[in-house]
C-alpha positions in Angstrom: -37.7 48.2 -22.2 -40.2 50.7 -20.9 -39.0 53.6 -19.2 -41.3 53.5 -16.2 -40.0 49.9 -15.0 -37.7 49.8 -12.4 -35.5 47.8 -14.1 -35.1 51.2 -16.2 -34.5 52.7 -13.5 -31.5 50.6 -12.1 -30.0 51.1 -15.4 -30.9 54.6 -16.2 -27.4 56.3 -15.4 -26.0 54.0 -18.6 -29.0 53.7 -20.9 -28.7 57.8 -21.4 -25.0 57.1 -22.1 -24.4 58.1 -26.2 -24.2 55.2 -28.0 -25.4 52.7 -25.5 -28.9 52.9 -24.8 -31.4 50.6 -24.4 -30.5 48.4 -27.3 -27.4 47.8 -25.3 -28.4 47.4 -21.9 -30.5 44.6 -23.8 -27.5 42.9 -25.0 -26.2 42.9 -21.4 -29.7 41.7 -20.0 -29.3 38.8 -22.4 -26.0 37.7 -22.2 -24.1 35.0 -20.2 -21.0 35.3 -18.6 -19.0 32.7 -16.6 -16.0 34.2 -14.2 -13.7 31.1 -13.4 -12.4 31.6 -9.7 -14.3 33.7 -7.4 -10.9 35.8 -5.8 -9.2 38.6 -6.1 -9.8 39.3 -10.0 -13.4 37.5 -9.9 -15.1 39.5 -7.0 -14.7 42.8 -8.6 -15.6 41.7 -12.1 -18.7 39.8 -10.7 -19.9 42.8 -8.9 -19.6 45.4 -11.8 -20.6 42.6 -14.2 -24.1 42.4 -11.5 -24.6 45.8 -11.2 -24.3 46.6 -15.2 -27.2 44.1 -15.7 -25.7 41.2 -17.4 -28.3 38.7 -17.2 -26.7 35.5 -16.8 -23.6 34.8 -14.2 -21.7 31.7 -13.9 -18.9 31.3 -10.9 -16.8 28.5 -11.0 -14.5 27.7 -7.8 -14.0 25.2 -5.3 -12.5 27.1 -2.5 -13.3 28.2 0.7 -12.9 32.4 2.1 -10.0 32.7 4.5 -8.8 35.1 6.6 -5.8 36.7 4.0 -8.4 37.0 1.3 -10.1 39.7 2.8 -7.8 42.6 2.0 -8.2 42.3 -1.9 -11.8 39.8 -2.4 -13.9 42.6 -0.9 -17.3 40.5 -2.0 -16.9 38.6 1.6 -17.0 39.9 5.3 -15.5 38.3 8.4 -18.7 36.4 8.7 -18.2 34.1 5.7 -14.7 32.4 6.1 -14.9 28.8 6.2 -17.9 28.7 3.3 -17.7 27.8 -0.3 -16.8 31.2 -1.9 -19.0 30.9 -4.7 -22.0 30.2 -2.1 -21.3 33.8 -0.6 -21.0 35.2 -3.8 -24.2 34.8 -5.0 -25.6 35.4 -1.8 -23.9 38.9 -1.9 -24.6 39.3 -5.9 -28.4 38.6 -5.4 -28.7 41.4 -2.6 -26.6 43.6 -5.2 -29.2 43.0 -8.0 -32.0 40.3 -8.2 -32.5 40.6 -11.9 -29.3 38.6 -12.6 -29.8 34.7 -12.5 -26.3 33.8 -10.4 -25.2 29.9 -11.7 -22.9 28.4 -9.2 -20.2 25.4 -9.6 -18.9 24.8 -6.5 -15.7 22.9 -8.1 -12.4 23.3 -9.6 -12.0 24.3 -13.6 -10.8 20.6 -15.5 -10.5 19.1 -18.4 -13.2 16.6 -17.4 -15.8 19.6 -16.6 -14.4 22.9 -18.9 -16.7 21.6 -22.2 -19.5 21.5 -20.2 -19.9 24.3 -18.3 -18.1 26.6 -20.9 -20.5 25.5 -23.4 -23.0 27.5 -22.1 -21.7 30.5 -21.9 -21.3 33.7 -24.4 -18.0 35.2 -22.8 -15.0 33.7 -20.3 -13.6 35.6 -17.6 -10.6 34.4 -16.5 -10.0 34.9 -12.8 -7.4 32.5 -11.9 -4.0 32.6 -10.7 -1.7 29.3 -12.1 -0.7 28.6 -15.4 -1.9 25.0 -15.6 -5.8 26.5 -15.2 -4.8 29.6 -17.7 -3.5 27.3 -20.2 -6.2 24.5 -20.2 -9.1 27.4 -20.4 -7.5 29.2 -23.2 -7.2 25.9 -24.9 -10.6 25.2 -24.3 -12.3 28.5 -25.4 -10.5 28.0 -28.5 -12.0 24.8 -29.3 -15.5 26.2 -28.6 -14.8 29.5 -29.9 -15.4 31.6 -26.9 -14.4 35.0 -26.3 -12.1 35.0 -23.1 -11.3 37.7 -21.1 -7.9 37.3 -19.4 -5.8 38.8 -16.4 -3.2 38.4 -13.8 -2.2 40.7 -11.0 1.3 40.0 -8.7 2.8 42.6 -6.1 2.1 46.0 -7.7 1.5 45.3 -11.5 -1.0 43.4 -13.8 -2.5 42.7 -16.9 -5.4 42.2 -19.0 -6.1 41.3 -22.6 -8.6 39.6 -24.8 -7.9 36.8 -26.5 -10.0 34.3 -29.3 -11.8 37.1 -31.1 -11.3 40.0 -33.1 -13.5 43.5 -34.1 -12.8 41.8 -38.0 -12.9 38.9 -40.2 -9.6 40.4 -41.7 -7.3 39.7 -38.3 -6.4 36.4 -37.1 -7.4 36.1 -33.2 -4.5 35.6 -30.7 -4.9 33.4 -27.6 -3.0 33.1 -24.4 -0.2 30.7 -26.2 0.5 33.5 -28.4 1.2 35.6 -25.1 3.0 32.3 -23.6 4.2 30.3 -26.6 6.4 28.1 -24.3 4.6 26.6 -21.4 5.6 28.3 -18.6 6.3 26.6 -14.4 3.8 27.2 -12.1 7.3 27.5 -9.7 9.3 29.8 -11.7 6.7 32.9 -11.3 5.5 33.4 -7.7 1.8 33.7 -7.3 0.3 36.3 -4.9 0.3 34.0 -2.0 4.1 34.1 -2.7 4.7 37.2 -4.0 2.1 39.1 -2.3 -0.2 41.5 -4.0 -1.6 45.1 -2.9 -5.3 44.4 -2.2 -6.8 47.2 -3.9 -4.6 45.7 -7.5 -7.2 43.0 -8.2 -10.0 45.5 -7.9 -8.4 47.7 -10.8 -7.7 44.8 -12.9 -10.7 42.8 -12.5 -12.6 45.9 -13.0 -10.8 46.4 -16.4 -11.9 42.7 -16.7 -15.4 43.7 -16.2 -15.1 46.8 -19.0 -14.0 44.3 -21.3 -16.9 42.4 -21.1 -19.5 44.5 -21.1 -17.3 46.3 -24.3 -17.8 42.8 -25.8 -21.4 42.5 -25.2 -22.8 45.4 -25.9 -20.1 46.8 -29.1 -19.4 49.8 -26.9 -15.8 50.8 -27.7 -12.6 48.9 -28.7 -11.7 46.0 -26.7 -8.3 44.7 -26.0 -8.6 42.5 -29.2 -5.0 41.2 -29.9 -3.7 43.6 -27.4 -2.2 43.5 -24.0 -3.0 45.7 -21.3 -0.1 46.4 -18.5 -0.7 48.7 -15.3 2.0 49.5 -13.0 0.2 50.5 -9.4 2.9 52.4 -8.1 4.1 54.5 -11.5 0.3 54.4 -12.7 2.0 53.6 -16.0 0.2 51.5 -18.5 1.2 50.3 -21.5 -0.4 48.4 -24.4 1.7 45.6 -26.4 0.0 44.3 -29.7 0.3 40.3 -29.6 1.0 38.6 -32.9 -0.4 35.1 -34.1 2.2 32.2 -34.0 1.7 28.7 -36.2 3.6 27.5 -33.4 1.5 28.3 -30.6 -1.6 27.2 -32.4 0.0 23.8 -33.1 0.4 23.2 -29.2 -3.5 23.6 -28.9 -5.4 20.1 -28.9 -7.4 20.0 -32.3 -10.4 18.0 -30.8 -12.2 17.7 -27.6 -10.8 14.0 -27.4 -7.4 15.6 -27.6 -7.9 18.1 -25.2 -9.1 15.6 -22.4 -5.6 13.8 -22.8 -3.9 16.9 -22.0 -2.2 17.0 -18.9 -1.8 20.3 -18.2 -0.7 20.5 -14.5 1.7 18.2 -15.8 3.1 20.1 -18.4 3.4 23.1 -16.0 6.0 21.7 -13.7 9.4 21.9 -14.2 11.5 21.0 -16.9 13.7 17.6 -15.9 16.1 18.5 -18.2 18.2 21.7 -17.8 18.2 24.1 -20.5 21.3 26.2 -19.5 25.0 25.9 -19.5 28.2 27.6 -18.2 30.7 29.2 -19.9 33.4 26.1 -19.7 30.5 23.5 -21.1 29.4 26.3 -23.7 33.4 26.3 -24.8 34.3 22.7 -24.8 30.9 21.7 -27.2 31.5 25.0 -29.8 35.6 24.1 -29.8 34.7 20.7 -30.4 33.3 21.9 -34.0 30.2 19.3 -33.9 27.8 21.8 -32.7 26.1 25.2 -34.5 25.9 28.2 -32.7 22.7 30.7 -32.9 23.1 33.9 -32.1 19.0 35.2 -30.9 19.9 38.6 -31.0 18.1 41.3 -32.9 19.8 42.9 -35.8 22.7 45.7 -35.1 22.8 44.3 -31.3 26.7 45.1 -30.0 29.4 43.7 -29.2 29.3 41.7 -32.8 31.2 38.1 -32.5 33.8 37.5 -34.7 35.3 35.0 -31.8 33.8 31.9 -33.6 31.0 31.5 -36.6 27.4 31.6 -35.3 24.0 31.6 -37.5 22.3 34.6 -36.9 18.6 33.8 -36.2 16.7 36.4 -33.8 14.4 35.1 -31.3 11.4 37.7 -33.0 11.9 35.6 -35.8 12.0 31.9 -34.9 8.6 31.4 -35.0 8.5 32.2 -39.2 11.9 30.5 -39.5 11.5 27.2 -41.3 13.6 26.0 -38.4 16.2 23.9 -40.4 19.6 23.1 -38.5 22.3 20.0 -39.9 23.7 19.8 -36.6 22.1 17.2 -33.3 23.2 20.0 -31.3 22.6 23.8 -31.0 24.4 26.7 -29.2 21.6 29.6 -28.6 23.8 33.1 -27.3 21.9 36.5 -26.5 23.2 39.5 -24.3 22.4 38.5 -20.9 21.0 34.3 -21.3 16.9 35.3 -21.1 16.4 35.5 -24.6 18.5 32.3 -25.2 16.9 30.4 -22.7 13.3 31.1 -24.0 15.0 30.3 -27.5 16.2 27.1 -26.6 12.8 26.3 -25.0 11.1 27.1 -28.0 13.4 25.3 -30.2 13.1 21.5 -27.8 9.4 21.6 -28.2 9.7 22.0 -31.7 12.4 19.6 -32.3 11.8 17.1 -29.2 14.0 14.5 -28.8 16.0 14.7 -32.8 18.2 17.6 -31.3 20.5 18.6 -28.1 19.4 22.3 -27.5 21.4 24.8 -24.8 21.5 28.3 -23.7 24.3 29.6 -22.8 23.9 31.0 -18.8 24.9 34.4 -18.5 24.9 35.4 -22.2 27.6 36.4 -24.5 28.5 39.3 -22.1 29.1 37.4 -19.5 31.0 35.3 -21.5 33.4 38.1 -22.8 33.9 39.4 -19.6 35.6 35.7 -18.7 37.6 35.1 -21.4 39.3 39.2 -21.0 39.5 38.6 -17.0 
């Protein structure tokens, strides 16, 4: 790159960073990076993403700017509602910086299209805000092997985390199902248009997106390999959780491109039919009836212990090493308060399907004490 060009000049602020350099704004310069949904999360990484210099920039998303965007998708003005986001945001990213070739699809993220366009990119960004989209991308970068950059922001918290690739060949990469092994309802969380979400939020996250990336690209760093990031606005807490590899979660991952256009994933985001949960008299009359076993999902040296009636103790940390072998059609899952049973008992009816009857009992075994000494 030679240092009288302008394009030095642009990047001159990071190319004397230590460690960075021209060798690394070259990496950026080369690279191509596709940001799926051009909102909250996506404006803020596209324009730091612009401004570092990454050569390339695909935006993906159908919709249109609006009025309520405005607070938190800073990339459009009162001007541009009623046009095609991703038409504004490369009109507003080419101002920014007119080395960066912007690719535009002005459509919604599929399973007839994500092959395609993914194809052609180094690194994902994940901008989007329902599970149906997160899952199907996820699945899809790890069939083609791309790094993707998640996140997800709702009232005053969010979270980032890498996913499908690692800083080793030693260390399995996680993915998003390894986050969310069970496939979870687009209507049991509420989104931000639901929920609500402070505007400036998306701009910290989708920023953290952006560092990520370029952390990625140029092998500044250590990304958020196998790690998630949370950020609470209001505390200005943040916490980092290591995520763990599950056979399980792999195995719900299409093996083949064929497979994955099958999927159904919006779908297999709506709710269950069939209700997971019980009360306390059902829970009583199935374990007195002595055809059932009972699980107790708690972790080791939990109180109050049960001595009440047997139970098999299997903790819900463990159930995805367990070899998972039950005599009985039908299974009793306990914790302390019903949350940890519930996502047990999920886990457990994809696993088993249809060969067993699978419940968690509401309220958990607290609850339940609290009954039967009232």
């Amino acid at each position: 790159m030679n240092k009288n060009s302008n394009t030095y000049e642009r990047y001159s602020r990071q190319i004397i960073l230590k460690e960075f350099g021209t060798i690394a704004q070259e990496k950026l310069m080369d690279a191509k990076v596709l940001v799926i949904g051009a909102g909250g999360l996506g404006c803020a990484a596209l324009q730091y993403l612009a401004a570092a210099g990454v050569g390339t920039l695909g935006i993906i998303d159908d919709d249109v700017v609006a009025l309520h965007n405005l607070h938190r998708q800073i990339l459009y003005t009162m001007e541009d509602i009623g046009s095609f986001k991703v038409l504004k945001a490369k009109e507003k990213l080419n101002a920014l910086n007119p080395e960066v070739t912007i690719i535009t699809y002005n459509e919604r993220i599929h399973n007839n299209n994500a092959f395609k366009i993914l194809s052609e990119y180094n690194i994902i960004v994940d901008g989007t805000d329902n599970f149906a989209s997160r899952y199907l991308i996820n699945d899809a970068c790890v069939l083609l092997n791309k790094p993707l950059v998640y996140a997800s922001v709702s009232q005053y918290e969010g979270q980032v985390a890498v996913f499908n690739c690692t800083g080793n060949t030693e260390t399995i990469a996680t993915n998003y199902r390894d986050l969310f092994p069970i496939v979870t309802n687009d209507d049991e969380i509420l989104n931000c248009a639901e929920a609500g979400v402070l505007g400036i939020l998306p701009g910290i996250i989708g920023n953290m997106q952006a560092c990520e990336t370029i952390k990625l690209i140029t092998g500044i760093g250590k990304p958020l390999w196998n790690t998630l990031l949370t950020y609470n606005l209001l505390s200005n807490e943040i916490h980092q959780f290591q995520i763990q590899p599950t056979e399980m979660s792999h195995s719900m991952i299409p093996k083949t491109e064929d497979a994955f256009l099958q999927m159904n994933y919006k779908m297999n985001c709506q709710s269950e039919l069939v209700p997971l949960e019980i009360e306390i008299s059902l829970f009583d009359r199935l374990r007195e009836s002595g055809k059932v076993e009972i699980i107790d999902v708690r972790e080791p040296g939990e109180l109050p212990l049960i001595d009440q009636f047997p139970s098999i103790h299997l903790p819900l940390s463990q159930i995805n090493e367990s070899n998972l072998e039950f005599t009985g059609d039908t299974l009793l899952l306990f914790c302390q308060s019903g949350k940890r049973s519930k996502l047990a008992a999920q886990i457990l009816s994809r696993h088993f399907g249809t060969d067993k009857t699978i419940y968690s009992l509401k309220g958990g075994i607290l609850n339940w004490l609290e009954n039967r000494n009232s």
